[in-house]
Residue, then its C-alpha position, 0 to 999 in steps of 0.5 A: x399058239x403053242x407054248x412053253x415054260x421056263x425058269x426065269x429070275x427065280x420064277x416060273x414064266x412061259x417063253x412065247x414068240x414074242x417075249x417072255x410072260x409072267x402068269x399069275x400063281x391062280x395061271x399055274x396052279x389052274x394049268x396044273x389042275x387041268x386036264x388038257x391044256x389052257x390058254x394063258x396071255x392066249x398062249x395053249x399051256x400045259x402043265x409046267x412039270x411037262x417043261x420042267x420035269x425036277x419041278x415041285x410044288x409045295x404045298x406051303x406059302x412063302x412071305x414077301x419081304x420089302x427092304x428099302x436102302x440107299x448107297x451113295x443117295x441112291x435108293x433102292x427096293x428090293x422085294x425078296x423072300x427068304x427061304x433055307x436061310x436065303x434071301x431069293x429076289x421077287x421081281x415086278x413086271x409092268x408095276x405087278x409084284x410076280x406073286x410065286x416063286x422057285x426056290x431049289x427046283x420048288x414052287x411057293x406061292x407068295x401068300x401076302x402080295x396083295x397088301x404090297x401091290x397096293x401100296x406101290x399102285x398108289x406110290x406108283x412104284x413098277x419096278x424093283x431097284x432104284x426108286x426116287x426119294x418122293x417114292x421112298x418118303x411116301x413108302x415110309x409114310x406108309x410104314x407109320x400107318x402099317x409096317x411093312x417094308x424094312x426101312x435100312x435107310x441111313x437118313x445121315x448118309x444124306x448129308x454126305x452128298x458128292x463135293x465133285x461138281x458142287x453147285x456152290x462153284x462159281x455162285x459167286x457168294x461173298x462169303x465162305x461157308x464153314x464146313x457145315x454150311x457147304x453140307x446144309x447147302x448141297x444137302x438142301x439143294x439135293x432135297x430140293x431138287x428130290x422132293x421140292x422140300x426140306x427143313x433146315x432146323x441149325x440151332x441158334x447162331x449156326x448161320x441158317x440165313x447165310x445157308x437159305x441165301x446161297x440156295x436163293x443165289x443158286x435158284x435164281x441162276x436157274x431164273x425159275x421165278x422170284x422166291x418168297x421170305x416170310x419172317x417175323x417183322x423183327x427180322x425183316x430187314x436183316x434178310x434184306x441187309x444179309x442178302x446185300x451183304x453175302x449175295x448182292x446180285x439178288x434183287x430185294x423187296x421188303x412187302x410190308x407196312x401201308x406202303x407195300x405194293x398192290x400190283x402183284x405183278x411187281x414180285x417178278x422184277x425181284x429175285x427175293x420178295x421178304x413179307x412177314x406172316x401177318x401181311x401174308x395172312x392179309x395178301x394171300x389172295x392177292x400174293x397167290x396171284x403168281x406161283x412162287x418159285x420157293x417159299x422160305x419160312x423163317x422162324x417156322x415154328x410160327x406155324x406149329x398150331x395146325x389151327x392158326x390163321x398163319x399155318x393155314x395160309x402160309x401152307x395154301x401159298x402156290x409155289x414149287x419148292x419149300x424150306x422151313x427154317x427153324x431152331x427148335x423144330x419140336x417145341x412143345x408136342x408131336x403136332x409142332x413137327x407135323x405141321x412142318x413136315x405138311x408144309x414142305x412135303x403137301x402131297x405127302x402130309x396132306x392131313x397132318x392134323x389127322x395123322x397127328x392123331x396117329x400117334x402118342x404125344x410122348x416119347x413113342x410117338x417122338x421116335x416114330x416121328x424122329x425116324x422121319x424127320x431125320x430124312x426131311x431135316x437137317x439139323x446141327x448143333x453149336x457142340x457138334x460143329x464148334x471145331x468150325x466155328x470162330x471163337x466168337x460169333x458176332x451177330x447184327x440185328x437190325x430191326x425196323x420200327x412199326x408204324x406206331x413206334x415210328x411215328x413217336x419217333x419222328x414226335x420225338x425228332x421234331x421236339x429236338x428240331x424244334x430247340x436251340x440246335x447250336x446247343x444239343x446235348x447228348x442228354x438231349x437224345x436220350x429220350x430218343x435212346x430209351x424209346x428205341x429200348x422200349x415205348x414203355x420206358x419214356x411213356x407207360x401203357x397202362x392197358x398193354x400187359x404184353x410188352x412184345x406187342x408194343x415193340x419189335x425189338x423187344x419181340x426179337x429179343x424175346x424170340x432170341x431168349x426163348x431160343x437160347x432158353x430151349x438151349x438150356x444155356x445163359x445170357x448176359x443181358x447189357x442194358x443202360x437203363x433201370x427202367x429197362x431193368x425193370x420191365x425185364x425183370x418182370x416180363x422174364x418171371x411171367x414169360x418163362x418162369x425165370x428170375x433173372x439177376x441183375x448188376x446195375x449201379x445200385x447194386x452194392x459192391x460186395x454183392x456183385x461178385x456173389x450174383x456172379x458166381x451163383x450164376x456160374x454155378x448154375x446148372x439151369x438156363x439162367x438169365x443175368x441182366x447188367x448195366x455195362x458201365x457197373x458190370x463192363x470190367x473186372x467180372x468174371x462171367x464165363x458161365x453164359x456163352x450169350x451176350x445180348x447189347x439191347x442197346x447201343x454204347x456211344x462208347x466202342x470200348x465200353x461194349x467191348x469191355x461188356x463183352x468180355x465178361x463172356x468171351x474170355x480166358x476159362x471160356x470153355x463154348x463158341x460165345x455169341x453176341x448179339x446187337x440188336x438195333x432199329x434201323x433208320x434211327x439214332x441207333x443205327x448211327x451208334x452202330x455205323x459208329x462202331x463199325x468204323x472203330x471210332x470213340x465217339x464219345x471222344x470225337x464229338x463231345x466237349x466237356x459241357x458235354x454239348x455236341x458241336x458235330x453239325x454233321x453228326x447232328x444233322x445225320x441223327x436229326x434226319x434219320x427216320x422210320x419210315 
């Protein structure tokens, strides 16, 4: 079959009856050199200059370039090479980059294609222009290991995902996300639906829960399966409470303690399953019964060792989608936003410990790894979004016991019962009171040196604190109890190398307003621990933009007073305040109480301060962990 040469697109192609083929430089140069004719594709070809007669050949190569961009999410590649201050397009046919060119009437053949074709072969990229944002990560994973594509991505152009046809429209939330969130939200659900992974990484008190929760109540309208939740225990029924609270159409099961289920069959009559790490290591073969439709981490950075029993079996977890939640996405080296990244992109990040070894834990290496993260994670600061935020941002912490914090508990419960009940004093719950501050308090461990494994409250406050730390800001810390003061103080100084402050009582007067202003001064993370009957009036503590009430006032104008040592005039940040409470206990009573903006204190005692609200009695003598 005889055929002919043309110019096509800027590259020499042969026109046959049946369409048009692109030969191979090794095809062109070979009909140049013949004699006669050759068959190429099994079309008879002479020398192209007999088609084409302006044609030259040169005698010099010319480089493939790639760049990658994206406009409007949609991303591109496009291989070119330059020549005379031009860029000149190369074209791909059936997945293979055409490996010369023609440019101004001369031929160049393209000396560096093979080491490009490799590379689309394995991301299977087989055409130049729109490719999928899976196919753009993997190309840019390539670029870390050997440069070679022009990456002119804006990775914040992500964030800047279409308002039209949001699916926040009609996912019936009972709340109204802050601008911010709407953008955490769509961008997460974009990422979702790109890649099935993506790390929301908003700093502390940003909302983060609220943000997952809508993406929850959007995956179950698609009804593709129940979701996981793994959390820190200490957060466990916060996610149940906040899923009640913002989407109540989402069905919850807290998978954890003795009592947990062991039919893995029970997961699918529930939208959301939350289990904390430790019980996930413990199930995992039993909880890889079914795949999960997505796998929220919460606290993240719980599996930032590459070696831990928790980051290996939270990443061997069979599901579909990933997200990763964490405000400090980087705590301590490269391998800490590694591990992240293999968890929500596995078929990218296969080996993240090996490709850790890639690159320098410094600064160097945090640019190279940055320039990736900015694609995979999402991350705002309180200072970049603070026009949208209230002034102060009220955060509720419930908590649940452990089983051995709650079977003292219960010990404590059934002394009481066991007394005159007409004549309980509020002095009579106080040793309830100060167990749920900590164990440690009511009866010293001798052999436990670490007091977060004694009390999940005090976990929490120390994952709360270390955050804020990281933040480089202060906290005020209201405690009532010197013994409290005691333990803080010294767990503080071993923790974080911090020598916290404190104002309780026996602090002398003229000293109050010295500890006050040295704090303020402060340029450092510091931490200020107060009583909030010493400390609840008259200071002036602007410097901390954090208030923590590690436990509970009977009193509602007594933690307001506290609070406003913080939150008032010459506040120049968003203050956050933070109650921490276990749920099931006296203190969520006190937390109920406050809610309904009642003065308990002068509802319910006399003035033998005896309590004679049977009610009320009743309500704390049958409220119990477990």
């Amino acid at each position: 079959m005889a055929c002919r040469w043309i110019l096509k697109d800027n590259h020499l192609a042969i026109s046959m009856a049946d369409g048009i083929y692109f030969p191979s430089a090794s095809n062109i140069v070979s009909a140049r050199e013949s004699c006669g004719n050759v068959y190429i594709n099994g079309c008879e070809c002479g020398s192209p200059e007999l088609d084409i007669p302006d044609l030259k050949f040169s005698r010099f190569n010319c480089t493939l370039k790639v760049e990658l961009a994206c406009h409007n999410n949609d991303f591109t590649l496009s291989p070119y090479v330059e020549k005379n201050g031009n860029r000149w397009s190369v074209i791909l046919c059936q997945g293979k980059i055409i490996d010369s060119i023609v440019v101004e009437n001369r031929w160049f053949f393209i000396s560096n294609v093979d080491e490009f074709q490799e590379v689309f072969d394995e991301v299977d990229v087989t055409s130049s222009g729109t490719i999928s944002l899976s196919q753009y990560l993997k190309l840019k994973k390539f670029n870390f290991e050997r440069p070679l594509f022009e990456d002119n991505v804006d990775s914040y152009s992500l964030l800047k995902t279409p308002n039209d046809g949001s699916p926040l429209n009609g996912l019936g939330l009972n709340a109204t996300l802050y601008p911010y969130q709407k953008i955490g939200f769509e961008w997460m659900a974009f990422m979702l639906e790109q890649t099935h992974g993506c790390i929301l990484g908003d700093e502390m008190g940003l909302g983060k829960t609220l943000q997952i929760i809508a993406i929850l109540t959007l995956e179950k309208r698609f009804d593709r399966g129940p979701a996981l939740v793994i959390a820190p225990i200490s957060l466990l029924d916060n996610w149940v409470n906040e899923c009640r609270k913002f989407s109540p159409t989402l069905k919850t099961l807290i998978h954890h303690g003795s009592d947990r289920t062991g039919y893995y069959k029970t997961f699918m009559d529930y939208d959301v399953v939350i289990t904390s790490y430790s019980t996930l290591c413990n199930d995992i073969h039993f909880m890889n019964m079914i795949c999960w439709n997505i796998v929220i981490l919460d606290e993240a950075q719980n599996i930032k060792n590459f070696d831990s029993e928790r980051a290996e079996k939270c990443k061997a977890i069979r599901r579909n989608q990933s997200i990763a939640v964490t405000g400090t996405p980087f705590e301590n080296h490269i391998s800490d936003v590694l591990s992240l990244l293999e968890f929500i992109q596995p078929n990218i990040f296969n080996n993240a410990k090996e490709l850790s070894e890639q690159y320098s834990d410094d600064v160097n290496g945090g640019k190279q790894i940055a320039s990736f993260l900015s694609t995979l994670m999402i991350r705002r600061v309180v200072t970049n979004v603070s026009n949208d935020l209230p002034a102060k941002v009220e955060i509720n912490q419930p908590i649940r016991m452990s089983r051995e914090e709650s079977e003292r508990y219960i010990s404590y419960i059934n002394e009481i019962k066991q007394g005159d009940s007409e004549n309980i004093s509020i002095g009579m719950f106080t040793n309830l009171r100060m167990f749920c501050t900590h164990p440690f308090i009511v009866s010293p461990e001798k052999n436990e040196k670490d007091p977060c494994n004694i009390s999940v409250k005090y976990q929490r406050l120390c994952e709360i604190m270390q955050n804020i730390i990281d933040c480089g800001e202060k906290v005020l810390i209201f405690t009532s109890y010197v013994k409290m003061f005691e333990l803080m103080k010294t767990d503080f100084i071993n923790r974080w190398k911090i020598q916290a402050s404190e104002i309780n009582g026996s602090t002398p007067i003229e000293e109050r307003q010295k500890i006050v202003d040295a704090f303020n001064a402060s340029d450092k993370s510091e931490i200020l621990l107060l009583n909030p009957r010493a400390a609840g009036v008259g200071l002036n503590i602007t410097g901390a933009n954090h208030v923590i009430h590690y436990n509970l006032e009977w009193n509602p104008s007594l933690e307001a007073q506290a609070t406003a040592r913080s939150y008032r005039n010459g506040q120049k940040k968003n203050v956050f305040v933070y109650r921490l409470y276990y749920q099931d206990t006296i203190e969520e009573i006190i937390q109920n109480k406050l809610d309904e903006k009642k003065d308990i204190a002068d509802v319910i005692v006399t003035e033998s301060n005896t309590i004679h609200n049977k009610k009320l009695i009743s309500e704390i003598l049958n409220k119990l962990p477990i």
